[in-house]
C-alpha positions in Angstrom: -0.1 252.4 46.9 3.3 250.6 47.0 4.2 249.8 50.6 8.0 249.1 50.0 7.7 252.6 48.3 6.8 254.3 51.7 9.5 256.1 53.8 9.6 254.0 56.9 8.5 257.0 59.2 5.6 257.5 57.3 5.0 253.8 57.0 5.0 253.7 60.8 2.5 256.6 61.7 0.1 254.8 59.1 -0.1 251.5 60.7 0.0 253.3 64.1 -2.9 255.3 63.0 -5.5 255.5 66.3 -3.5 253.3 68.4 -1.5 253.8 71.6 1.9 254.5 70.3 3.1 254.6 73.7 2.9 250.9 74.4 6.4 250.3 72.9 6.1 248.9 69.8 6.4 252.3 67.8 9.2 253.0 69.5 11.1 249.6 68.8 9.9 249.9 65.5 11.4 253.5 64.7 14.8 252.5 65.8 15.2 249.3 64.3 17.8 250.1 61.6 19.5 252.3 63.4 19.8 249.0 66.1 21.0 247.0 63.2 23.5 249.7 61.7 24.7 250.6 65.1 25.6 246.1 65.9 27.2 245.7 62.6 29.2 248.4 62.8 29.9 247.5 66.4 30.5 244.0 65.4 32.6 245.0 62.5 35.1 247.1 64.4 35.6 244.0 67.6 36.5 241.9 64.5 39.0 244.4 63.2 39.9 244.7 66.7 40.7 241.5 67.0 42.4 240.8 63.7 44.5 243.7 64.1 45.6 242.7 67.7 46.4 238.9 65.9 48.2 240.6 63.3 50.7 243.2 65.3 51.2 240.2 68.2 52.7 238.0 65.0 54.7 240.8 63.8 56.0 241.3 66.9 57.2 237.9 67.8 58.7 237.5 64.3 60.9 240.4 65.0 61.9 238.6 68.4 62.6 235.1 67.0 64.7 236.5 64.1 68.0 234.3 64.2 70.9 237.0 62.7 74.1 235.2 61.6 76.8 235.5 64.0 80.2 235.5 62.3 83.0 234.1 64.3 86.5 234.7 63.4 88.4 231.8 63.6 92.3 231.9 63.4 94.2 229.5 61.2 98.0 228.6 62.0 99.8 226.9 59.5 102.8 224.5 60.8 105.4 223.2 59.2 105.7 220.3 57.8 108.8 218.1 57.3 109.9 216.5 54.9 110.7 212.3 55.2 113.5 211.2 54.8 114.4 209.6 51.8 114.4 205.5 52.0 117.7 204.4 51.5 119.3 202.8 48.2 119.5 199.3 48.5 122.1 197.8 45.6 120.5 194.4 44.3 122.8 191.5 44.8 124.5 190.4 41.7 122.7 187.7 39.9 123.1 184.2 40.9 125.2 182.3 38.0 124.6 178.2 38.7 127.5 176.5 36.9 127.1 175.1 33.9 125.9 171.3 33.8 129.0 168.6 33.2 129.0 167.6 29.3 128.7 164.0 27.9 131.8 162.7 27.1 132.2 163.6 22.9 134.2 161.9 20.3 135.8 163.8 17.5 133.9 162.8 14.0 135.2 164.4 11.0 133.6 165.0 8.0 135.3 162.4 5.5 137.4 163.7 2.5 138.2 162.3 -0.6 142.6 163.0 -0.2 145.4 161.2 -2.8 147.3 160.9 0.6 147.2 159.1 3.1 145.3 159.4 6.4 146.7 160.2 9.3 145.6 157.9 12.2 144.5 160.3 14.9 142.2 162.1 12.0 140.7 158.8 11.0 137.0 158.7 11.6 136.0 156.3 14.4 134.3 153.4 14.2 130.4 153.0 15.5 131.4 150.2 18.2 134.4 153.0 19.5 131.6 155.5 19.6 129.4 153.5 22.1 127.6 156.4 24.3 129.7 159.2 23.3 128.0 162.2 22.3 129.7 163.5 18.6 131.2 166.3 18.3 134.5 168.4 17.0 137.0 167.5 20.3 137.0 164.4 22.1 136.6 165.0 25.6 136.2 162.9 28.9 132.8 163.7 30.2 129.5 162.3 32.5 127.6 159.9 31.7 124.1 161.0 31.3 125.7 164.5 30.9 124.1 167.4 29.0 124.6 167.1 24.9 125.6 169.8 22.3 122.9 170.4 19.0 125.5 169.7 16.2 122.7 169.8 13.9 121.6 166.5 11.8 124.7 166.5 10.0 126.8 166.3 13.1 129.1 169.2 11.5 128.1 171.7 13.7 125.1 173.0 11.9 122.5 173.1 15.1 121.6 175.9 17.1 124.8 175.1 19.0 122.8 175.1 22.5 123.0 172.5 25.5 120.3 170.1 25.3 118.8 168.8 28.6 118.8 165.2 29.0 115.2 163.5 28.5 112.6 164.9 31.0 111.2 162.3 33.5 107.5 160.4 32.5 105.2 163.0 33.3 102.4 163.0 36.0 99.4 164.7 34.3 96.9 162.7 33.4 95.8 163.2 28.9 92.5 163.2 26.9 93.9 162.7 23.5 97.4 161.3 22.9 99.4 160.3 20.0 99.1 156.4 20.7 95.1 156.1 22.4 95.2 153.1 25.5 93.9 149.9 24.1 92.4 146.6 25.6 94.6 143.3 25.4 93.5 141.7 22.0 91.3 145.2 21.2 87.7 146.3 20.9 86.2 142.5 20.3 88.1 140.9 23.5 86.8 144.1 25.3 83.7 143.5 24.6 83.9 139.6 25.2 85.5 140.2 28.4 81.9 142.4 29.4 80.0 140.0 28.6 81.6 137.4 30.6 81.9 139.3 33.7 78.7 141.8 33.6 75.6 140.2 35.5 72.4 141.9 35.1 71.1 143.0 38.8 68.0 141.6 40.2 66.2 144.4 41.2 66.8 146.2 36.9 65.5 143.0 35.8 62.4 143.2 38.2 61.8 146.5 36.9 63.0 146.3 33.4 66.0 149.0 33.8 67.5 149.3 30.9 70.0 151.3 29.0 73.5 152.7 28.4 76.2 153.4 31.8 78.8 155.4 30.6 81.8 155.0 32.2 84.9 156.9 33.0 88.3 155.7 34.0 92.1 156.7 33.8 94.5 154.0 32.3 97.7 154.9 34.0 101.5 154.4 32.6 101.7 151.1 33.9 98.6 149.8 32.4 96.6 149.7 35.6 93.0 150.8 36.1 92.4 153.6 38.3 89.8 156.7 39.1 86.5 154.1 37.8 83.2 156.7 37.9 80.4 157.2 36.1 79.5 159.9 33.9 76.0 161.6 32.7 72.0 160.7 34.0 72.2 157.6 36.2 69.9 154.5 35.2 69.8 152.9 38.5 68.8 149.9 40.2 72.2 149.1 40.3 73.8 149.0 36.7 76.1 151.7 37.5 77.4 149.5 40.4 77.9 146.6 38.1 79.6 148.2 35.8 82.0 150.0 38.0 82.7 146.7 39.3 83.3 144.9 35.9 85.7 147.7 34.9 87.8 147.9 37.9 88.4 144.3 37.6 90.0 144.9 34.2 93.2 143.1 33.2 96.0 145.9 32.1 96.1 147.8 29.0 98.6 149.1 26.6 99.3 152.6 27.7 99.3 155.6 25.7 102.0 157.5 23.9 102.8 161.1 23.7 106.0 162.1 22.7 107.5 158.4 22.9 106.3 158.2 26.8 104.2 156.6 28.1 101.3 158.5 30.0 98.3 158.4 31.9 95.1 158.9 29.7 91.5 159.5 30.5 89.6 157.0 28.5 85.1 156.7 28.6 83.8 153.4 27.8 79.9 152.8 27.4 78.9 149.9 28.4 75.0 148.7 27.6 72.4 147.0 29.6 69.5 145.3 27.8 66.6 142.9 28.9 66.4 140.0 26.4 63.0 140.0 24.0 64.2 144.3 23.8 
């Protein structure tokens, strides 16, 4: 016979058969599910208990802690505003008129005329000695010397733009790079170049270490001539050839300026000047 197949009452009396039931253990035995059914159902409604408890206290402090919008009226007053005043009209002053610059004095030079009559004196063109400085033009006029002159055109019959013309501008002060008429040496490139080589002298310590090479140099030649603004220009050789040569080139007689314009100006003017050991 199948035991698991046994009603548990029945299954008890069996293995009880001719023994003391009244010791206990039948009696344990009997009740056993009923035990279990009775503690899980007890423990099953302590846990709902519990959880439910858990639950409503949440609920309820939600409802507590619930933060409702409070709307507050808040009353807006408009001012008035006023207007500003309007910044008063202020009337330029006139324009400044400088008056106009005194004229050259001017000789009257007509435009000769082949007549069958004879000239008048007063229309008889003037000579160039009576002319001098005079500026000519269609009047003759007293006037300042150094005064402003009148474009009569090449012609001198009043072809030009008919505008003053200021007198010649003073030698300017900035300093060229390229000019009409370059500066030049006394005697040109080959007494430049004899004048280095009389006055260079190789330094000691680039002969001892057998520095070598090409110092450019650049300087300003000024109207005058004169030497001025002596520095160097690109990777330095050292041990003192850039020293020498500044030297040499300061020490430079004057030059022939340059030309721009008919002037003369200041120009800018780079001059190598080479170094070499002898048996190089």
């Amino acid at each position: 016979m199948d035991s698991a197949k046994i009603p548990g009452n029945d299954f008890l009396d069996i293995l009880f058969y001719g023994r003391n039931k009244d010791y206990g253990a039948y009696e344990l035995r009997s009740r056993y599910d009923r035990r279990v059914r009775n503690a899980v159902m007890g423990t099953a409604s302590i846990m709902l208990v519990m959880i439910g408890g858990y639950v409503l206290n949440n609920t309820l402090m939600a409802a507590e802690n619930v933060h409702r919008p409070v709307l507050a009226e808040k009353k807006i007053e408009l001012q008035a505003l006023e207007m500003p005043p309007e910044p008063p009209v202020t009337i330029p002053p006139p324009p400044v008129t400088s008056a106009p610059p005194p004229l050259a004095a001017s000789i009257r030079v007509t435009t000769p005329v082949i007549v069958n009559t004879d000239v008048p004196p007063d229309e008889m063109p003037p000579k160039n000695d009576d002319i001098g400085k005079q500026v000519v033009g269609f009047t003759t006029s007293e006037g300042v010397e150094g005064g402003m002159d009148i474009d009569l055109g090449a012609s001198g019959s009043g072809g030009g733009s008919g505008v003053v013309k200021a007198p010649p501008a003073a030698e300017s002060d900035v300093t060229f790079r390229f000019v009409e008429i370059m500066p030049e040496f006394p005697g040109g490139e080959a007494a430049l170049a004899k004048y280095l080589g009389n006055n260079i002298r190789y330094p000691h310590i680039a002969q001892e270490n057998e520095i070598q090479g090409t110092v450019f140099i650049q300087f300003v030649v000024n109207r005058d001539g004169t030497i001025s603004q002596v520095k160097t220009v690109g990777a330095a050789k050292g041990g003192g050839l850039e020293e020498e040569a500044i030297r040499v080139i300061s020490k430079m007689p004057k030059w022939k300026p340059g030309k721009q314009n008919g002037q003369y100006v200041a120009v800018y003017f780079n001059l190598p000047v080479s170094f070499r050991l002898s048996g190089n």
